[in-house]
C-alpha positions in Angstrom: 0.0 0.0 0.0 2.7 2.2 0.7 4.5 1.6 -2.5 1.6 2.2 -4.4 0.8 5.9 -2.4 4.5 6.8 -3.6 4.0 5.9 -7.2 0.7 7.8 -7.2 2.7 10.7 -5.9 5.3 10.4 -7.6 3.0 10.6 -10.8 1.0 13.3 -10.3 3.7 15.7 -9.4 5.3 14.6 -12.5 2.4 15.7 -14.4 2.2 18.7 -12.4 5.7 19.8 -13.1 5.5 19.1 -17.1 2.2 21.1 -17.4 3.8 23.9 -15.7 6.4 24.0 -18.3 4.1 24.5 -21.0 4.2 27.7 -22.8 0.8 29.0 -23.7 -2.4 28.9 -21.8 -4.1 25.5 -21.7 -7.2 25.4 -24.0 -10.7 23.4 -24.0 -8.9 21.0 -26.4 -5.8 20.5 -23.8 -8.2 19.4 -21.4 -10.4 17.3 -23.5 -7.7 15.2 -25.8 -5.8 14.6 -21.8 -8.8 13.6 -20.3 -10.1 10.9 -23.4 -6.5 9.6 -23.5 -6.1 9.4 -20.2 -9.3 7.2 -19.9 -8.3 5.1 -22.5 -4.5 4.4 -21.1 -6.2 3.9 -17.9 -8.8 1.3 -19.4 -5.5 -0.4 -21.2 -3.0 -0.5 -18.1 -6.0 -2.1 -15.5 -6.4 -4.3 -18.4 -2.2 -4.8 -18.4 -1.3 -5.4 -14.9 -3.0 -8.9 -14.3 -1.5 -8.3 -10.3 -2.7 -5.5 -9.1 -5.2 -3.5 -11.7 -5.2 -0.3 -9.7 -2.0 0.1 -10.3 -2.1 -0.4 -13.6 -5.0 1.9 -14.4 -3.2 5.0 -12.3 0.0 4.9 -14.3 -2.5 4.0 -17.8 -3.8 7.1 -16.9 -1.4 9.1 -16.2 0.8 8.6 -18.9 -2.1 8.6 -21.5 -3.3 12.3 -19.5 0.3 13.4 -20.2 0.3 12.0 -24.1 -2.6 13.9 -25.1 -1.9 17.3 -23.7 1.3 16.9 -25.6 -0.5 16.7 -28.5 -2.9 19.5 -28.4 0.0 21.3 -28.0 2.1 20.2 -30.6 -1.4 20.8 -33.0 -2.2 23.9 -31.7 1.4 25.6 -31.8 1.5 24.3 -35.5 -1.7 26.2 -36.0 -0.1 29.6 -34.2 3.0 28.9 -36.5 0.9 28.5 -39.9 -1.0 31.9 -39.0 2.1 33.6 -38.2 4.1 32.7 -40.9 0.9 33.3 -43.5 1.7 29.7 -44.6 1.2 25.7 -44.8 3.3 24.6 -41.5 3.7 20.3 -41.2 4.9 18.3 -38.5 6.0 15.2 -39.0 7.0 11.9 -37.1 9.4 10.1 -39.4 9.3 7.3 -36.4 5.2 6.5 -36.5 4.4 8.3 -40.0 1.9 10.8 -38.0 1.6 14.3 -39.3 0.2 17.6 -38.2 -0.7 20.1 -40.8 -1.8 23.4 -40.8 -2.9 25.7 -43.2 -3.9 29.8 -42.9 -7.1 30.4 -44.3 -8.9 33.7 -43.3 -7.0 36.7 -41.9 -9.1 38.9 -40.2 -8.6 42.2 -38.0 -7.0 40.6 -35.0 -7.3 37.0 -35.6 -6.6 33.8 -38.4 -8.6 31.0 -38.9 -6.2 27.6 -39.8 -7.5 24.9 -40.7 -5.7 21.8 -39.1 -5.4 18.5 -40.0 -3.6 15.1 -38.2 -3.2 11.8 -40.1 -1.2 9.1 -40.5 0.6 8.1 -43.5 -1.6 9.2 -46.6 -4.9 9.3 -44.2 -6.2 12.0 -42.6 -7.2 11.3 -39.1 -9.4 14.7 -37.9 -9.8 18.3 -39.6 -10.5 21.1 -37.6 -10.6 24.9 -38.0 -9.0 27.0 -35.2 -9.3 30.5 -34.5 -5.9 31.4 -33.5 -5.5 35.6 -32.3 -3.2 37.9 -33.9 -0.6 39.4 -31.5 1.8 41.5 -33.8 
């Protein structure tokens, strides 16, 4: 039982020290893609750990909460890039073959609207448009 309060622990200031590193503001979308990844590793790692599921789920969880607000962040700084630059930005993972593209297209007063698309391979995944404001 002990062990298991100090892994716990151990985990969630981990979590607490890489979010504080982040540069921008966390978003609706941070929140969301942390929250359904983190449900999902957690389902995968009780599932995992045959001894002692608990376990299991809590570092599932965390490290699938960590995943996915690393990659809002990666999508949405590639979205802030694309409007900034007043061009097509991609990221891309030469290790998994996923990609994060982002394209401007609207410019108004104070603000861009990119549209942003994820994939894998030739297949894209999820597009979105993003309303990203203009700070010049």
């Amino acid at each position: 039982m002990k062990k298991t309060v100090v892994i716990v622990l151990t985990l969630l200031l981990t979590f607490a020290s890489l979010t504080a590193c982040v540069p921008g503001p966390s978003t609706q979308q941070h929140y969301e893609t942390s929250a359904w990844l983190g449900a999902v590793g957690a389902g995968i790692g009780a599932l995992v750990d045959e001894n002692n599921r608990w376990r299991g789920a809590v570092i599932g969880g965390a490290l699938g909460a960590v995943t996915g607000y690393g990659l809002a962040e990666i999508s949405q700084r590639a979205a802030r890039e694309a409007a900034y630059r007043r061009d097509t930005v991609t990221y891309y993972n030469r290790t998994t073959g996923e990609w994060v593209q982002s394209d401007p297209v609207y410019y108004g007063p104070d603000y861009a609207t990119v549209r942003v698309r994820t994939g894998y391979g030739q297949q894209v995944r999820e597009e979105r448009y993003e309303r990203v404001p203009l700070n010049y």
